[in-house]
Each structure stands twice: as C-alpha cells, then as structure tokens.
C-alpha positions as a Python dict, from the first residue, in 0.01 Angstrom:
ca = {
    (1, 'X'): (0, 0, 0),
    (2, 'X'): (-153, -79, -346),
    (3, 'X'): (-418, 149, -279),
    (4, 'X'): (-222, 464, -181),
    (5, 'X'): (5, 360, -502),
    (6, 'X'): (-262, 366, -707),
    (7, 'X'): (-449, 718, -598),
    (8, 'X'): (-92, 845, -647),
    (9, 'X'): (-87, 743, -972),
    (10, 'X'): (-423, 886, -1067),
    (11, 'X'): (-331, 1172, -901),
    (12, 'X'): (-61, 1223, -1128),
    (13, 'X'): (-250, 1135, -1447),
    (14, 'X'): (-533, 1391, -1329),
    (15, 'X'): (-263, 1706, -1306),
    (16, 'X'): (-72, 1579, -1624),
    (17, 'X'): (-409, 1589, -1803),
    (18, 'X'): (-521, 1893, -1701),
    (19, 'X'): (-177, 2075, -1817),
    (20, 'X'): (-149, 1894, -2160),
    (21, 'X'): (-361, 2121, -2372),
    (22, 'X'): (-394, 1965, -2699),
    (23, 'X'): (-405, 2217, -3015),
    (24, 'X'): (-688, 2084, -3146),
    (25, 'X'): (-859, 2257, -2866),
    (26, 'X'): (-1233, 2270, -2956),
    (27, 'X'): (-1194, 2495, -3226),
    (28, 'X'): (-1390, 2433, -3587),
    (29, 'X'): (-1213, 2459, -3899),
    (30, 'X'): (-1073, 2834, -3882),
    (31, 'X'): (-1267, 3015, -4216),
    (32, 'X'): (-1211, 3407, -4290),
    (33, 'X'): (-1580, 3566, -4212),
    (34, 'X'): (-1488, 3908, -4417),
    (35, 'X'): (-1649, 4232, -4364),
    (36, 'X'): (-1627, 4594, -4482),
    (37, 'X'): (-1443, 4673, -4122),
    (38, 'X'): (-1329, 5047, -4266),
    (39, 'X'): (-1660, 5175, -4435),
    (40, 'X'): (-1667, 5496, -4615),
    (41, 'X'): (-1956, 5646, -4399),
    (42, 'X'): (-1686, 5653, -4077),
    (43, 'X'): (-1783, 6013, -4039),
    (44, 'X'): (-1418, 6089, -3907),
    (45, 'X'): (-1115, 6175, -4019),
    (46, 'X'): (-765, 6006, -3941),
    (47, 'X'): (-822, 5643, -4134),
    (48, 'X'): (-815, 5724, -4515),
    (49, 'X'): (-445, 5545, -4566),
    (50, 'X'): (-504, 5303, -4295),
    (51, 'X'): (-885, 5178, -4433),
    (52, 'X'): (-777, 5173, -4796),
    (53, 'X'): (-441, 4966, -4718),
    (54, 'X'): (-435, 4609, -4967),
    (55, 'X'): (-638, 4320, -4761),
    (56, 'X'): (-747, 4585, -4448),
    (57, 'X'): (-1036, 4374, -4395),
    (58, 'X'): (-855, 4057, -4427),
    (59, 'X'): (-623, 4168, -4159),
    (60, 'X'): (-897, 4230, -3945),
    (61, 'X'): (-1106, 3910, -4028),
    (62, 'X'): (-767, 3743, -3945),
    (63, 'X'): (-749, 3959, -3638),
    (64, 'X'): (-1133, 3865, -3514),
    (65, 'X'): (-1048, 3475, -3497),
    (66, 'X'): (-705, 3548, -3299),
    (67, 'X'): (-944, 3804, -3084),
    (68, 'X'): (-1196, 3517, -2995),
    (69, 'X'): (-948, 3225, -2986),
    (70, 'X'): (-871, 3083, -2653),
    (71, 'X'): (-542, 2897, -2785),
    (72, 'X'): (-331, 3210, -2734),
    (73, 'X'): (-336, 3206, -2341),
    (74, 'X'): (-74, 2938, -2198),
    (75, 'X'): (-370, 2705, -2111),
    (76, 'X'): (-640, 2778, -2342),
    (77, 'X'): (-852, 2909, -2118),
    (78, 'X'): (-858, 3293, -2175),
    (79, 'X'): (-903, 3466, -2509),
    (80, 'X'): (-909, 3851, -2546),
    (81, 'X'): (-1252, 3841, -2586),
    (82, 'X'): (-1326, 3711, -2238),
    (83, 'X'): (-1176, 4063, -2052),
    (84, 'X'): (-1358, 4264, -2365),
    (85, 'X'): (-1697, 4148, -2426),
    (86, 'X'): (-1904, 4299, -2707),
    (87, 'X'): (-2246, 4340, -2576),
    (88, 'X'): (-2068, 4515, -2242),
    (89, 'X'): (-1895, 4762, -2512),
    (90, 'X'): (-1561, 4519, -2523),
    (91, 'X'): (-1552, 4604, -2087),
    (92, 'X'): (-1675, 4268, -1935),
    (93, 'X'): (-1863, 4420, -1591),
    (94, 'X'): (-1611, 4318, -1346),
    (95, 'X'): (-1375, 4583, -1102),
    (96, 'X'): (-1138, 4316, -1173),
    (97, 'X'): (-1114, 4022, -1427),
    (98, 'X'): (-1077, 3625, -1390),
    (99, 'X'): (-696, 3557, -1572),
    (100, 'X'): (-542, 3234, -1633),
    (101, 'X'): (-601, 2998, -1316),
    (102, 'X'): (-861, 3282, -1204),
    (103, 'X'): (-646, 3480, -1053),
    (104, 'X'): (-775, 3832, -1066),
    (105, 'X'): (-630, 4120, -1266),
    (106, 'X'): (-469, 4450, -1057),
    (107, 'X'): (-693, 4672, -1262),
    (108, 'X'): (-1014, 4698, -1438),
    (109, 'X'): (-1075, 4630, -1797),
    (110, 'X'): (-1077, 4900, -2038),
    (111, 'X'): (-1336, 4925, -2260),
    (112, 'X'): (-1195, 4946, -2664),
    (113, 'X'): (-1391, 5218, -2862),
    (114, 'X'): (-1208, 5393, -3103),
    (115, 'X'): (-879, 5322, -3006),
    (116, 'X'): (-685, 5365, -3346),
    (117, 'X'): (-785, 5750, -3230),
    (118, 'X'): (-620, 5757, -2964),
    (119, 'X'): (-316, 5992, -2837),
    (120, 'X'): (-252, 5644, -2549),
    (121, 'X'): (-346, 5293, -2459),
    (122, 'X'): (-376, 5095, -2134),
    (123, 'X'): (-435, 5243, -1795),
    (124, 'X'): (-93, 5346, -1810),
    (125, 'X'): (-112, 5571, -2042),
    (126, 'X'): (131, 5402, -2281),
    (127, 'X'): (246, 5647, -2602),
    (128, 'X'): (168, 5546, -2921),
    (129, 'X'): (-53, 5310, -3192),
    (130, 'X'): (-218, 5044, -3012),
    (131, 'X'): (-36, 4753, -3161),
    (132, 'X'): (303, 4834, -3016),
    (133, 'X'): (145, 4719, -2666),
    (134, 'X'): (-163, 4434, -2808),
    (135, 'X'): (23, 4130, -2708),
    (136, 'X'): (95, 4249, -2348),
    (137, 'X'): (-209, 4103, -2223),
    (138, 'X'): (-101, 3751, -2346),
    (139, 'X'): (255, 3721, -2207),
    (140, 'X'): (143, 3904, -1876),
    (141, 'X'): (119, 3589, -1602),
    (142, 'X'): (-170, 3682, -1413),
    (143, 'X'): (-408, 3740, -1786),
    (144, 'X'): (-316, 3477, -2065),
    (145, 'X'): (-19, 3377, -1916),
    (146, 'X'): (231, 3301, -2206),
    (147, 'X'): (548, 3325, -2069),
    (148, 'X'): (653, 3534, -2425),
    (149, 'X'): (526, 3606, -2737),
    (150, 'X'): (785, 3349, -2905),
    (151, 'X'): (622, 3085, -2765),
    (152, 'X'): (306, 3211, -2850),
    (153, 'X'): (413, 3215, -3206),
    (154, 'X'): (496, 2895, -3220),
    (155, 'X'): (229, 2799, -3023),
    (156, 'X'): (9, 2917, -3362),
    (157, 'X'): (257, 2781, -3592),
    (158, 'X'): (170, 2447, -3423),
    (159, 'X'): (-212, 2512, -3561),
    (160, 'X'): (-224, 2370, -3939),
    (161, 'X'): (-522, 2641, -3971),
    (162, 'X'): (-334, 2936, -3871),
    (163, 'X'): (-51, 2874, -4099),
    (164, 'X'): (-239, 2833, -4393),
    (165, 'X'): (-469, 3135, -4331),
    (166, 'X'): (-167, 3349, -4248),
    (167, 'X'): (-47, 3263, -4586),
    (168, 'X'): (-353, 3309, -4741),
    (169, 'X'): (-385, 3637, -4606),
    (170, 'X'): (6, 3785, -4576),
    (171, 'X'): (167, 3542, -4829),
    (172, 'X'): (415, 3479, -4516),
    (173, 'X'): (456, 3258, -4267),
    (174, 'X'): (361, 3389, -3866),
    (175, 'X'): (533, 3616, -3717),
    (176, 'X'): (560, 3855, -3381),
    (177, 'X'): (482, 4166, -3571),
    (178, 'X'): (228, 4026, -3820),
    (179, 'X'): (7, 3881, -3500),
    (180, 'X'): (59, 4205, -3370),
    (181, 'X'): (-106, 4335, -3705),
    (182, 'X'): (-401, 4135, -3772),
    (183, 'X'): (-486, 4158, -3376),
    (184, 'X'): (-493, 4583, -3341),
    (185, 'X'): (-636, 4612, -3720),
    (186, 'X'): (-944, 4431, -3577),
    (187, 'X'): (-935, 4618, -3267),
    (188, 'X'): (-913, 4966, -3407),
    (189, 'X'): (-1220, 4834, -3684),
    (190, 'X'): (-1389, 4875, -3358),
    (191, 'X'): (-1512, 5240, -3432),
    (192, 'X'): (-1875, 5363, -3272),
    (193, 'X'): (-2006, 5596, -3451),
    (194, 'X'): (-2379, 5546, -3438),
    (195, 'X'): (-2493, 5661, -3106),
    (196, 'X'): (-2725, 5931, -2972),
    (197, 'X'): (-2508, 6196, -2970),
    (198, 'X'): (-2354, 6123, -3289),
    (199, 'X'): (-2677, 6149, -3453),
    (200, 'X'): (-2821, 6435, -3331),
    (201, 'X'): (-2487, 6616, -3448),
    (202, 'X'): (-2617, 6740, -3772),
    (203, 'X'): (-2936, 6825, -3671),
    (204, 'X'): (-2877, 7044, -3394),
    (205, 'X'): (-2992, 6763, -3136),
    (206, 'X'): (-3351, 6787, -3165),
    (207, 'X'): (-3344, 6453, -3101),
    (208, 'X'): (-3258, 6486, -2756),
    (209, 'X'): (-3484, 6547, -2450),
    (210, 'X'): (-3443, 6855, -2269),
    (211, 'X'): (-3278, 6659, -1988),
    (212, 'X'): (-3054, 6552, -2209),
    (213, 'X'): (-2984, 6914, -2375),
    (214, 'X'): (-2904, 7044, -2048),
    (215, 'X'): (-2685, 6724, -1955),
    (216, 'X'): (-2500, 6881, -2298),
    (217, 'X'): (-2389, 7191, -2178),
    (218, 'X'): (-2284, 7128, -1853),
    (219, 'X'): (-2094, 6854, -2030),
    (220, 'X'): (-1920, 7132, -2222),
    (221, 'X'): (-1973, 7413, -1983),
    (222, 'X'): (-1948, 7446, -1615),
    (223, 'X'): (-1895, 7091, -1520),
    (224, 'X'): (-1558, 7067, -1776),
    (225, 'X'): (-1584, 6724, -1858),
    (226, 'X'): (-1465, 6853, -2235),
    (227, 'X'): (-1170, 6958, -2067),
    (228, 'X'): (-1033, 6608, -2096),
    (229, 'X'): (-1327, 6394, -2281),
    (230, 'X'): (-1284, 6662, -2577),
    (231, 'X'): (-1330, 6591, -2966),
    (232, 'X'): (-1532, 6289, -3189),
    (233, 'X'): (-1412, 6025, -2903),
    (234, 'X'): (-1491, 6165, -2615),
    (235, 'X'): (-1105, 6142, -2495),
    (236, 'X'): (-794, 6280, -2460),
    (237, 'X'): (-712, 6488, -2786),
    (238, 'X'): (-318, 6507, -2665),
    (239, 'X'): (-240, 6442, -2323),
    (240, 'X'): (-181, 6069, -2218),
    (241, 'X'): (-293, 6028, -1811),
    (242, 'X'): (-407, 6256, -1551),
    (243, 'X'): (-423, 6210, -1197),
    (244, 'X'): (-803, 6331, -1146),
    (245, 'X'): (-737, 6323, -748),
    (246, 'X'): (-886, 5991, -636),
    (247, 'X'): (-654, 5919, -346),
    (248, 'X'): (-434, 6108, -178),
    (249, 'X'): (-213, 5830, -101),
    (250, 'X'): (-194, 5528, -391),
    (251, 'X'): (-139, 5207, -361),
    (252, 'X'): (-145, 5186, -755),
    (253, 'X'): (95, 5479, -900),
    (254, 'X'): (0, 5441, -1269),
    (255, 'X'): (202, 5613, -1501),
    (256, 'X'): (387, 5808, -1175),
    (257, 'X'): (192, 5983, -909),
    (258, 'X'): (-129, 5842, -999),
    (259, 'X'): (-186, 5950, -1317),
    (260, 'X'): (-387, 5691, -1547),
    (261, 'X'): (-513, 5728, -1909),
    (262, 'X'): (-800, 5958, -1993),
    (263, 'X'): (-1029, 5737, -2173),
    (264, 'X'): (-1340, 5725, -2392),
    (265, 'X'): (-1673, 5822, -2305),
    (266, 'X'): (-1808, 5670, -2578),
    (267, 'X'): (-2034, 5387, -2423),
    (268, 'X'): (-1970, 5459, -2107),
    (269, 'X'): (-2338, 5372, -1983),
    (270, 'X'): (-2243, 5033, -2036),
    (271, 'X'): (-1904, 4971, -1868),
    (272, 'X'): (-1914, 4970, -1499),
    (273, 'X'): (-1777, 4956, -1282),
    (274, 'X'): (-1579, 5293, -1394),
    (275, 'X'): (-1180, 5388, -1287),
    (276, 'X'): (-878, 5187, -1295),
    (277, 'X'): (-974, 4985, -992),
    (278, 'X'): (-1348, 4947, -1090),
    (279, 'X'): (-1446, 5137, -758),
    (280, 'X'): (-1722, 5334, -884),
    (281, 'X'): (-2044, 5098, -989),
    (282, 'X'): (-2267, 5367, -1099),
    (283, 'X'): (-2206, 5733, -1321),
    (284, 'X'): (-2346, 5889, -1056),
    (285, 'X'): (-2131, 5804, -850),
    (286, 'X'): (-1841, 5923, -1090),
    (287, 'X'): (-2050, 6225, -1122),
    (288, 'X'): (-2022, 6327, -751),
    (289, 'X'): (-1646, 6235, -726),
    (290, 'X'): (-1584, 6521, -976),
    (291, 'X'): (-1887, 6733, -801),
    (292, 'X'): (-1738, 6725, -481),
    (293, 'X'): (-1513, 6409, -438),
    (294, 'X'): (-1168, 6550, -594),
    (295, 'X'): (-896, 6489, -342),
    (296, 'X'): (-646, 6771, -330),
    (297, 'X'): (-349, 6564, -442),
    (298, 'X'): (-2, 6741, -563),
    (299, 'X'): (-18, 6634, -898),
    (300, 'X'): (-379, 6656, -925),
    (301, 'X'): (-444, 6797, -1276),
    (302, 'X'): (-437, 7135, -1348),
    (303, 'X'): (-834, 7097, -1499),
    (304, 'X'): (-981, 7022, -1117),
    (305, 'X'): (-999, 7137, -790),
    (306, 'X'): (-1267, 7232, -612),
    (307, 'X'): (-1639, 7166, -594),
    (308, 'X'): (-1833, 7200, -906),
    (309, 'X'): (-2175, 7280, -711),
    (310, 'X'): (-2368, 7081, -935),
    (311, 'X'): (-2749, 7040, -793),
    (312, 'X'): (-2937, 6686, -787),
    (313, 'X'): (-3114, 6843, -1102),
    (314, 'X'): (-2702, 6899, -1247),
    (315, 'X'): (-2635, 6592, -1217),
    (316, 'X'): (-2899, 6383, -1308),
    (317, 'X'): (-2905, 6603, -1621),
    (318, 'X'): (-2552, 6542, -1659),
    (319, 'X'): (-2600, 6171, -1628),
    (320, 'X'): (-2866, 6119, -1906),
    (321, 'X'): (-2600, 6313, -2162),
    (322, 'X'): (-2355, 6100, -2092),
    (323, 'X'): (-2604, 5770, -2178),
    (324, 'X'): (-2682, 5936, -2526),
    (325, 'X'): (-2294, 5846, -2581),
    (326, 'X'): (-2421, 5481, -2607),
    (327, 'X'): (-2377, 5305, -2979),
    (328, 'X'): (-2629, 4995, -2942),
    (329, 'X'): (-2557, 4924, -3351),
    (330, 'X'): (-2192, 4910, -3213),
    (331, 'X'): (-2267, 4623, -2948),
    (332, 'X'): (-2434, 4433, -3162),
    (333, 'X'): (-2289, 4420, -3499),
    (334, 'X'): (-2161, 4069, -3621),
    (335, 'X'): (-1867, 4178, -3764),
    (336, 'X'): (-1742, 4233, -3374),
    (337, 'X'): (-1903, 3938, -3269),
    (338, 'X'): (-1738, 3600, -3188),
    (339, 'X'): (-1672, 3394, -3500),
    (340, 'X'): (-1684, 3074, -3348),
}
C-alpha cells in the first residue's frame, strides 16, 4: 500500500513539474543587439516613412528577442523561430510543423520574405499589414498555445527584462498592440534583396547561364508564372488567394473554395516542401502540376487551365530560374539570426 502511495505521489510531482514553467526559463540577461534593419540601399520602394520612423531599429531589435524567445508559447517550448528558421529562408522543411505538445500544424509553414510588401498574409489570404494577424500563431492551441494574447502579456510583464527593455525602447509599459509592433517590425526587416536575379537586374543578366536566361522568359512568357508571382517580390501585386486547381474536392477550403494566398518566390529553392499542405517536395514537381497537373475546378483561377506543353528541356530551364531567386546573404545575415 505504501508503495502504490508513494509512485502516486511521484507521479503527481512528475506532471506538476513538468507544467510549472518557471520565467526564468533559460534565457540570459535580455540585451538590445541593434542593427541598421531598414538600410538605404533597399532597392525598393514602399518603406521610406516606415524605415525612417523614431527607434525603427529598436523596434525590431526588440522584435528579434520576442521572435527567438520560447517564453511566449503557453509552455515554453515553441518560439516563432522554431516554424521559421533562417537558414531554411524563415520555412523550417516540414509539410507540417511540431506545435506545443507536438501536435502537428493543419498546414505548412510559410516562408517570410518581404512580407511588409505584401497585398495578404497567412495561407488564408488574410487582408492587410502583417501585424494585424502576428500574434495568431501564439494564441492558436495546436502552435504556441496561449489561450489569449492577455495572458501572454502578462505572461511578459512577469519577465523583469521585458519590462525594462519595453521601457527603454517605447517609454511605456507592455502592451497587446506594442508586442504586436516590435514582433512584425522585425519580421517585415526581413527584406531579400541580394539574390541572383536581383543582381543581374541592372546588367541585363549577363550573369546568368543560358539555362537560366531561358528559365527567364518562360517565367515571364509562355509558362505565366508572372501572372501571379509578378513585380520586385515575386507575389501577388493585388489579389489575395487563388485556387490554382489542386483538388477538385478539398478537404481544406482556405479562404472559400480553395483559394490560398499567392506567395513569394523569393527563396523558393529553399522551402520545401511547397503548397499549403507541403505535398509537393521538389519544384519540379510544382513545375509539372502547372505543366499538366491543373485540376479543372469551378473556381479555378481565371490565369490556368490547360496544359502548358512545357518539354523536359522547359522545365528544367524553368527550374534553374526559379533557384536564381535564392538570397544566400539573406539566410545568413546576423541581424536575422537568433540572439540568444
């Protein structure tokens, strides 16, 4: 009887342990690593009030320790940073990613390039600047778990070295909206710019191969990816989600009828798996959907239909364009990089 008394009792003390996450965690003492996050050689336009705003790269120094800081999931075990992981281009390789307890996430992780750019953010297409959506992750159950973002603000007003560097930063104490600020002003610092592609732009891409030169124009030609992939980013210049005719029937709706967000290119060499449910592991593969794959679904967008008739030769051309799109300065700069 003893016995069985006592294994219940360590049984006990084992589960209470392992759900009393001290705030101490295993962090050091948080210290502001600032960088010029907004420089002036950003060769695009679309940033000149946001980069020159009063402590911009403050905000996204700030932002980089909240990024990387496992303390804002319910049982700090997840940080952003472990679903967006810099040397994968902020995707992290998996169709679907390990959330709080491991269970799995219902779609892929989207890699973040350029998102202060963009017309949409998340799978779903959601409208608008990235920050009115950048806590979702953390109050959604199956990812970092906190059951709202009240608690997670006081779970950081509970940190003696958030408080203070809040202050030092904002001259306020934490709130919602100013979590929601330092977090999207780091991730929209995230701008590639320094790829391939980009720097062949001014010189009339003599630095590419002639694989890559033909991979160029059937990019922007008779294989239409600049239909949707269109401008600087590589994405949607004004339309949020398309249904690109995957399924006929889906078991994941989107935004409505299928339709998810038309992302980036930009680094997309480096992010398989590729679609919202990670089911393509190669860009060949996401090549031939789009040569011959489309499914002839009602609300398939107006841009496809129909085989492209792309050759072997097509496509492997089109396939080494698309890797010129890669920003290696990007994936390893240390102003992206974890800070602790």
């Amino acid at each position: 009887m003893l016995r069985v008394l006592f294994l219940l009792m360590l049984t006990f003390l084992v589960y209470a342990c392992a759900n009393d996450f001290p705030e101490s965690s295993n962090k050091a003492e948080l210290e502001l690593e600032v960088y010029d996050y907004f420089e002036e050689e950003i060769p695009f336009s679309g940033f000149a009030q946001f980069g020159s705003a009063p402590k911009i790269d403050e905000y996204a120094a700030l932002g980089r320790l909240l990024f990387y800081d496992n303390r804002l999931s319910l049982n700090n075990s997840i940080a952003c940073a472990n679903c967006h992981v810099q040397s994968k281009a902020f995707a992290d390789g998996l169709d679907f990613s390990p959330g709080l307890e491991n269970y799995k996430t219902s779609r892929n992780s989207m890699a973040l390039v350029n998102v202060g750019y963009h017309v949409s953010t998340f799978w779903e297409g959601h409208n608008g600047d990235v920050q009115n959506h950048i806590l979702d992750p953390i109050s959604n159950h199956i990812e970092m778990g906190m059951r709202s973002t009240e608690e997670l603000v006081t779970k950081l007003k509970g940190i003696e070295e958030y408080v203070r560097l809040f202050d030092e930063v904002t001259g306020e104490e934490i709130t919602e909206e100013r979590v929601e600020h330092m977090l999207s002003t780091f991730v929209k610092s995230m701008i590639s710019y320094n790829s391939k592609y980009d720097k062949g732009v001014d010189i009339n891409f003599i630095n590419f191969s002639i694989d890559e030169l033909r991979g160029k124009d059937l990019f922007f030609g008779d294989a239409k990816c600049a239909s949707c992939h269109q401008g600087d980013h590589m994405a949607a210049s004004w339309r949020r989600s398309a249904n690109i005719g995957l399924d006929m029937d889906y078991e994941d709706e989107g935004a409505g009828n299928g339709k998810f967000k038309i992302p980036s290119l930009r680094n997309i060499a480096e992010t398989a798996p590729y679609m919202h449910d990670g089911r393509f592991e190669t860009l060949e593969e996401v090549v031939e959907h789009y040569n011959s794959g489309v499914q002839d679904h009602p609300e398939l967008d107006w841009v496809l239909g129909g085989d492209l008739g792309l050759d072997e030769h097509d496509k492997s051309d089109l396939v080494a364009f698309l890797k010129t799109l890669t920003d290696h300065e990007f994936m390893s700069d240390p102003k992206f990089s974890n800070p602790f």
